[in-house]
MMTF fields as JSON, N, C-alpha, C and O atoms, coordinates in Angstrom:
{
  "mmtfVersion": "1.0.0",
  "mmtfProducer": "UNKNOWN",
  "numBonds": 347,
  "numAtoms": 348,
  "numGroups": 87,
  "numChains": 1,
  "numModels": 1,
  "chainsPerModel": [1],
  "groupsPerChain": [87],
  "chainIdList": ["A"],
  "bondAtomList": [4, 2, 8, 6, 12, 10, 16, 14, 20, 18, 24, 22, 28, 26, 32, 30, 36, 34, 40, 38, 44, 42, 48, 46, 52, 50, 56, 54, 60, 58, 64, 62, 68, 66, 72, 70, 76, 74, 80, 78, 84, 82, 88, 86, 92, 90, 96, 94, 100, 98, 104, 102, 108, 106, 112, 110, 116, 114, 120, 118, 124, 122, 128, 126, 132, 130, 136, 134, 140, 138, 144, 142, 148, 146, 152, 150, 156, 154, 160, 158, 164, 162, 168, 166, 172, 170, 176, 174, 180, 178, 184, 182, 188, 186, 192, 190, 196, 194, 200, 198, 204, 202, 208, 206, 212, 210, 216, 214, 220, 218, 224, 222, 228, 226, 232, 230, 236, 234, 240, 238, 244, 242, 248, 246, 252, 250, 256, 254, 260, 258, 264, 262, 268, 266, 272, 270, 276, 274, 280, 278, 284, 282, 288, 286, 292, 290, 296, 294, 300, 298, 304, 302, 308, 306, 312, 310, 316, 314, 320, 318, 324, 322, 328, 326, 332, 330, 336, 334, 340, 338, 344, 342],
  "bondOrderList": [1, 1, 1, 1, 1, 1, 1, 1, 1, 1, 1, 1, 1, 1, 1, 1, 1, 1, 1, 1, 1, 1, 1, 1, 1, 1, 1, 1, 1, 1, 1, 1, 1, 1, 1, 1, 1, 1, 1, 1, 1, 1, 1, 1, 1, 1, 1, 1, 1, 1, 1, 1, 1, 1, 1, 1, 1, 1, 1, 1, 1, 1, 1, 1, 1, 1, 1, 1, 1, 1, 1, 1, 1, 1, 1, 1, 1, 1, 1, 1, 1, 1, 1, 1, 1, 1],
  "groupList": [{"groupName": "UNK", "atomNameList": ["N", "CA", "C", "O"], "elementList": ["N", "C", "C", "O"], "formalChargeList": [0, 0, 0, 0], "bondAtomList": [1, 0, 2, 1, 3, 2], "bondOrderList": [1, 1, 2], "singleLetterCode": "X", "chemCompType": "L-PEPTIDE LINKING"}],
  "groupTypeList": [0, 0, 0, 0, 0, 0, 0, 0, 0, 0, 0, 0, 0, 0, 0, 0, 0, 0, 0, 0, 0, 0, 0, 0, 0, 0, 0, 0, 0, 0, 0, 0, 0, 0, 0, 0, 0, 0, 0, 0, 0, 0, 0, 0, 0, 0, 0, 0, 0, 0, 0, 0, 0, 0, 0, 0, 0, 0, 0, 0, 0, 0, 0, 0, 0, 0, 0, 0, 0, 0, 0, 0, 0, 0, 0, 0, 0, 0, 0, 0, 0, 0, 0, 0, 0, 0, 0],
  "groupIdList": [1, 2, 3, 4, 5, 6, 7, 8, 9, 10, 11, 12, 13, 14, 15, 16, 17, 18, 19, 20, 21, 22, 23, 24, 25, 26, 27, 28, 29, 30, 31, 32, 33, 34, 35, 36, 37, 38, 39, 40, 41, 42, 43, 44, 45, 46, 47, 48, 49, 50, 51, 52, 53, 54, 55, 56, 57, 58, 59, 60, 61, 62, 63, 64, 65, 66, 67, 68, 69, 70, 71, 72, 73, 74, 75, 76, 77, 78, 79, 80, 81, 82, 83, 84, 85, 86, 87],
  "secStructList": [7, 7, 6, 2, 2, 2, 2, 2, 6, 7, 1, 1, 7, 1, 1, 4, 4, 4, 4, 4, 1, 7, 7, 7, 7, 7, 7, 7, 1, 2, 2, 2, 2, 2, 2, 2, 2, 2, 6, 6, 4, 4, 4, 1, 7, 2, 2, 2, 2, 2, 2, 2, 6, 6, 6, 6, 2, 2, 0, 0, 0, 0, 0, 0, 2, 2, 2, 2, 2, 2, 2, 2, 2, 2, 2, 2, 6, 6, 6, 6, 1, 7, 6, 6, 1, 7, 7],
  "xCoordList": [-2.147, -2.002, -1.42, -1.954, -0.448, -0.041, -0.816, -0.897, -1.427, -2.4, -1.851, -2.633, -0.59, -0.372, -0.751, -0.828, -1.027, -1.983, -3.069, -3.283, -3.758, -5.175, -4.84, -5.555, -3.819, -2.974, -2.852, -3.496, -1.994, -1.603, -2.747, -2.55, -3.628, -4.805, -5.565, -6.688, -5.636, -6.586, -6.863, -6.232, -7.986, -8.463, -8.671, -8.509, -9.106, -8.958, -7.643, -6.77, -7.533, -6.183, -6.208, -7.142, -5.523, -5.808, -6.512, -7.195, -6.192, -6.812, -7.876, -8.137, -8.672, -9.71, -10.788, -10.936, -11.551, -12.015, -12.264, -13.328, -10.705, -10.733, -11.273, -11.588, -11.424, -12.625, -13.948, -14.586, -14.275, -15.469, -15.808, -16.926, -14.718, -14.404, -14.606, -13.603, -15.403, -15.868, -13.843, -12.874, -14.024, -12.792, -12.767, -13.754, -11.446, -11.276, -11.089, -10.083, -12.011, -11.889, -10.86, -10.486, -10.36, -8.766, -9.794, -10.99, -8.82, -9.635, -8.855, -7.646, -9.569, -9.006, -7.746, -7.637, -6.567, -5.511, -5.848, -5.707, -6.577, -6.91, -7.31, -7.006, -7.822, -8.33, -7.686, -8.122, -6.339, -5.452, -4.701, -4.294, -4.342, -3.246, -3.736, -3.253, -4.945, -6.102, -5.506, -4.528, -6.286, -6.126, -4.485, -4.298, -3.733, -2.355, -1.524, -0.338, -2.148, -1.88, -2.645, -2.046, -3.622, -4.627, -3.555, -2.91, -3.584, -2.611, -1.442, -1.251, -0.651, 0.631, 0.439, 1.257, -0.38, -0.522, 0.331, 1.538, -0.774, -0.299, 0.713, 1.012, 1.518, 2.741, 3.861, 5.002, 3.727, 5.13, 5.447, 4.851, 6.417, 6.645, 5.94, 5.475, 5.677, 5.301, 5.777, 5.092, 7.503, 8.078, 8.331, 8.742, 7.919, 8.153, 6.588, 6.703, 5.682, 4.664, 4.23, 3.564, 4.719, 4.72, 6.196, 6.453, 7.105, 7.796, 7.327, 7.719, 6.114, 5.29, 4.397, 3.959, 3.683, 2.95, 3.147, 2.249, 4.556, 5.542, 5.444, 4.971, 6.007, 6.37, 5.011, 5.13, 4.249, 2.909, 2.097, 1.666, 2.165, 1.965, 2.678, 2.275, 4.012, 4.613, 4.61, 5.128, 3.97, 4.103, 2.732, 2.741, 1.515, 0.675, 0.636, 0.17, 1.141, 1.766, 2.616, 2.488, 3.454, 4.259, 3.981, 3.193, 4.65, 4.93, 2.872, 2.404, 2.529, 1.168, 0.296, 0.426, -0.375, -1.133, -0.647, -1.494, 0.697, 1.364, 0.653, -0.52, 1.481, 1.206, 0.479, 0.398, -0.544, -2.167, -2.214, -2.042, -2.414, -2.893, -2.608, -3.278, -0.619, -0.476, -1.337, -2.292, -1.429, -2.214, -3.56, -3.922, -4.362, -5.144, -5.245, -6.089, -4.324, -4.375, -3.927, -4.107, -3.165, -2.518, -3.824, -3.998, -4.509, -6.194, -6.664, -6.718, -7.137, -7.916, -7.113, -7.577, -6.2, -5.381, -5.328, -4.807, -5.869, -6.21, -7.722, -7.855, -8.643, -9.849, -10.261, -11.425, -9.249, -9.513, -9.037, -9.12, -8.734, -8.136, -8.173, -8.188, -8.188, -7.609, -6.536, -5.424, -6.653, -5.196, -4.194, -3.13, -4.251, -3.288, -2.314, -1.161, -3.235, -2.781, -1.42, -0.991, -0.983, 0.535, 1.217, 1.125, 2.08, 2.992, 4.127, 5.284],
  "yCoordList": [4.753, 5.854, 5.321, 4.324, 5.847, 5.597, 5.683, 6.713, 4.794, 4.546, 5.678, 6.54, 5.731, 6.827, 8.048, 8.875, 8.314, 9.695, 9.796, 10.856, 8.918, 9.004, 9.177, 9.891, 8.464, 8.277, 9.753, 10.282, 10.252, 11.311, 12.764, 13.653, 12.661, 13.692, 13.271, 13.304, 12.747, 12.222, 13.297, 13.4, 14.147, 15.264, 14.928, 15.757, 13.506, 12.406, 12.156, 11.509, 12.326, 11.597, 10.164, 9.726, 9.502, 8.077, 7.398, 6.375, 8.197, 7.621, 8.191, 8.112, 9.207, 10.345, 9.475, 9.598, 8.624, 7.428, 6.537, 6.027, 6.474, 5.547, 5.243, 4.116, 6.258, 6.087, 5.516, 4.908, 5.792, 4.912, 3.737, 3.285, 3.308, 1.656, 0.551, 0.271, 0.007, -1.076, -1.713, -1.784, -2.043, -2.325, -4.5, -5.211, -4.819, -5.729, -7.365, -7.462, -8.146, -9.136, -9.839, -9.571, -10.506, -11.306, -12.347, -12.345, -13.502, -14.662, -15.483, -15.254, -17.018, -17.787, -18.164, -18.043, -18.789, -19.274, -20.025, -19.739, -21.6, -22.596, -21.935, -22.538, -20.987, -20.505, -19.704, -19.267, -19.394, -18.958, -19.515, -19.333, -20.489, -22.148, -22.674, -22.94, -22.965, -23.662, -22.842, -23.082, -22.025, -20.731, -20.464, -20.305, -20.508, -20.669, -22.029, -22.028, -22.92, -24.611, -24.638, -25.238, -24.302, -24.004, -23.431, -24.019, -21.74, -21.233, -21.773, -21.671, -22.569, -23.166, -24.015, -24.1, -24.902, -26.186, -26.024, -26.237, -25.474, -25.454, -24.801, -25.056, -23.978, -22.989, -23.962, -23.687, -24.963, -25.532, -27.105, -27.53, -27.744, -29.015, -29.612, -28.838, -31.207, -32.235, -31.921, -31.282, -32.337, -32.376, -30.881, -30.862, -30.025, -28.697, -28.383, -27.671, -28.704, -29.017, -29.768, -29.343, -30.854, -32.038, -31.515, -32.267, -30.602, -29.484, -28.539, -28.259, -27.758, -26.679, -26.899, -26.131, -28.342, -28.673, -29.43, -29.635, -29.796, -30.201, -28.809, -28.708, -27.566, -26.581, -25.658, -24.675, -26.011, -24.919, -25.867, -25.499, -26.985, -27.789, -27.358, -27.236, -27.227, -27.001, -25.674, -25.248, -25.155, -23.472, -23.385, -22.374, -23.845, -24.071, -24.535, -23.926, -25.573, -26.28, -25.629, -25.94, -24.77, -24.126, -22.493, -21.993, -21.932, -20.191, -19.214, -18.093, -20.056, -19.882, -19.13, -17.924, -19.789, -19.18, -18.31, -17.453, -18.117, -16.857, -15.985, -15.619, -15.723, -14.604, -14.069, -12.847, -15.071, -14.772, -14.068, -12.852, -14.712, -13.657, -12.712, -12.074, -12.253, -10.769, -10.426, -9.861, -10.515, -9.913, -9.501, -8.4, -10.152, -9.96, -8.743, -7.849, -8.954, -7.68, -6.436, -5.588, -6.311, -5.325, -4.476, -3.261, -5.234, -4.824, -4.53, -3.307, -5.172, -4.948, -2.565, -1.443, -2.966, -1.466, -0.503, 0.589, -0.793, 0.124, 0.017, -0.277, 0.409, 0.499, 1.327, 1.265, 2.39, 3.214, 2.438, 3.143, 1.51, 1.068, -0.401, -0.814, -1.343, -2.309, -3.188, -2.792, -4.103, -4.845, -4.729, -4.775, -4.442, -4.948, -3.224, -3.06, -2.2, -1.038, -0.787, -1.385, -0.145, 0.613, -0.206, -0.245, -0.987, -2.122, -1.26, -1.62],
  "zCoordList": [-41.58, -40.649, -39.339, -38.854, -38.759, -37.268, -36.35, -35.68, -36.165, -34.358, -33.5, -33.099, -33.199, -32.114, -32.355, -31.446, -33.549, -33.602, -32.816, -32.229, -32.707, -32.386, -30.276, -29.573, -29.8, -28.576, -28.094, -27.188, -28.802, -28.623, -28.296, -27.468, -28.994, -28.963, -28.107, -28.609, -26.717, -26.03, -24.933, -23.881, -25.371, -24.259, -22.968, -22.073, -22.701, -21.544, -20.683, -21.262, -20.155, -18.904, -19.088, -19.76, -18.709, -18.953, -17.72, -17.735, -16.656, -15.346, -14.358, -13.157, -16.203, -15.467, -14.829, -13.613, -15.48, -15.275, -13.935, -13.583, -13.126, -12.097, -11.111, -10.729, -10.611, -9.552, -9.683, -8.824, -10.878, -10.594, -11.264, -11.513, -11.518, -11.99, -11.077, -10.421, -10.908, -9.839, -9.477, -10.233, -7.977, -7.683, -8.48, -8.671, -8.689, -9.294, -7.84, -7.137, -7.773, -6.556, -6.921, -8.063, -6.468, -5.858, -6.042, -5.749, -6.762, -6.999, -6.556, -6.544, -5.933, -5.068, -5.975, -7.196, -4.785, -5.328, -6.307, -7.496, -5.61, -6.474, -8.362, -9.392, -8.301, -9.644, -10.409, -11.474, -9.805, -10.328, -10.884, -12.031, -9.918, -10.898, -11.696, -12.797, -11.241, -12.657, -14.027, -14.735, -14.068, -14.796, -15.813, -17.019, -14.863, -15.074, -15.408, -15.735, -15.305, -16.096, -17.146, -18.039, -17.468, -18.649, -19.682, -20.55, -19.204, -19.868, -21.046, -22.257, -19.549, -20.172, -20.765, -21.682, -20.748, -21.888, -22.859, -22.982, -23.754, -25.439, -25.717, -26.884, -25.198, -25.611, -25.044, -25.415, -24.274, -23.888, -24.634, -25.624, -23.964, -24.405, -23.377, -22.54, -23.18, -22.633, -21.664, -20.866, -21.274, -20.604, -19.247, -18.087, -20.031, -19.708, -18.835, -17.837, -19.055, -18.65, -17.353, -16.408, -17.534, -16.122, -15.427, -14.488, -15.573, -14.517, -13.812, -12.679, -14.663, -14.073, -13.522, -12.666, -13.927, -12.78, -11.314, -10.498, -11.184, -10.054, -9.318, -8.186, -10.169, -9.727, -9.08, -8.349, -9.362, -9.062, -7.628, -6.535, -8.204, -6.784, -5.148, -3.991, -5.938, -4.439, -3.869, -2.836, -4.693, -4.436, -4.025, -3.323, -4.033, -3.505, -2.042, -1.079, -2.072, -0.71, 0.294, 1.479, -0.074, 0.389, 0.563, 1.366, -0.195, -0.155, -0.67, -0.472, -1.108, -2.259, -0.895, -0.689, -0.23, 0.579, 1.478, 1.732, 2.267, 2.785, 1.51, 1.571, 0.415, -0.664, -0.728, -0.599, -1.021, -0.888, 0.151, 0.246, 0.832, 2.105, 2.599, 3.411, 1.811, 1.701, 0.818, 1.352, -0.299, -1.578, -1.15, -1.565, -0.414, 0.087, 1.302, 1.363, 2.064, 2.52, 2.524, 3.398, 1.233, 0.681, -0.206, -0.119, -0.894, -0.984, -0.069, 0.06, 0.833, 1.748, 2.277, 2.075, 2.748, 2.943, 1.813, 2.04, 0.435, -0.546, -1.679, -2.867, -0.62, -0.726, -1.628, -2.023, -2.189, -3.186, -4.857, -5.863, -4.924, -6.147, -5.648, -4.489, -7.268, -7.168, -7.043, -7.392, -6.686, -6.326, -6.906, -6.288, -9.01, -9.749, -9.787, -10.186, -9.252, -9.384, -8.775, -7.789, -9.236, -8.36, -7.338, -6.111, -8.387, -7.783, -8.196, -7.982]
}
């Protein structure tokens, strides 16, 4: 049977829900790269690997915490929803 049947008949809105979905916290940079070198491990090459971790270093060092700290206050200015919402 086609799954989108079941899609299609949804007496629900998809975003009837939202409001009272606990809002989603912004997690430190550091735990994001973690998170995101974890990730990449196993799907890349060696070589491709010790590039992304050159590359995530300096973006840490550099541009990483500006971002953040928009991201952060781009949340902070939408108190009704979470961060990942309506980009």
């Amino acid at each position: 049977m086609d799954p989108s049947v079941f899609l299609n008949h949804s007496s629900i809105p998809t975003m009837h829900f939202q409001d009272s979905l606990p809002r989603m916290p912004i997690p430190p940079l550091a735990d994001t790269v973690d998170k995101y070198i974890e990730a990449l491990k196993p799907v890349v090459s060696e070589a491709q690997f010790a590039e992304a971790v050159v590359a995530t270093a300096e973006f840490v060092a550099n541009e990483g915490p500006e971002l953040h700290k928009k991201l952060v206050e781009r949340d902070q200015a939408r108190l009704d929803t979470s961060y990942i919402n309506e980009w």
